[in-house]
N, C-alpha and C positions, 0 to 999 in steps of 0.2 A: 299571339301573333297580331302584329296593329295593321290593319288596311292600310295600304296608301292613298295620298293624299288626293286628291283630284282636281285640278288646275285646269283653268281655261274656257272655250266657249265649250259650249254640251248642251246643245237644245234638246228639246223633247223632237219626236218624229211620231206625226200621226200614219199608220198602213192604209195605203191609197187601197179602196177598193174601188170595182167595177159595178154597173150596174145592178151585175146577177150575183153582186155579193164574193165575184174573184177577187184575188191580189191583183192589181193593176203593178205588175211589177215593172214596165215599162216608164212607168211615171215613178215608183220609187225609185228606182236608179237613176234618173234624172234625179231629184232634189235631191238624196244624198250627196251626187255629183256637185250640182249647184253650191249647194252649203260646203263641198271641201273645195271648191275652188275661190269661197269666198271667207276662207280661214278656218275655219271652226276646228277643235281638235279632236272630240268624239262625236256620238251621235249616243242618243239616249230615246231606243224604242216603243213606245206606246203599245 
């Protein structure tokens, strides 16, 4: 079975943490937002 191909912009995303070492999920969903409102096709998770 051959993978498909992968096209397009596909940055890396670094996971925002918090201070105390939380998910700063508030600030991830803002930059994923940002980068699809500024084209990108996927996102490629760190």
């Amino acid at each position: 079975m051959a993978l498909p191909t992968l096209r397009g912009i596909i940055p890396p995303v670094i996971t925002p943490m918090t201070p105390d070492q939380e998910l700063d999920l508030p600030r991830l969903r803002s930059h994923i937002d940002l980068m699809l409102a500024k084209g990108v096709h996927g996102i490629f998770a760190v």
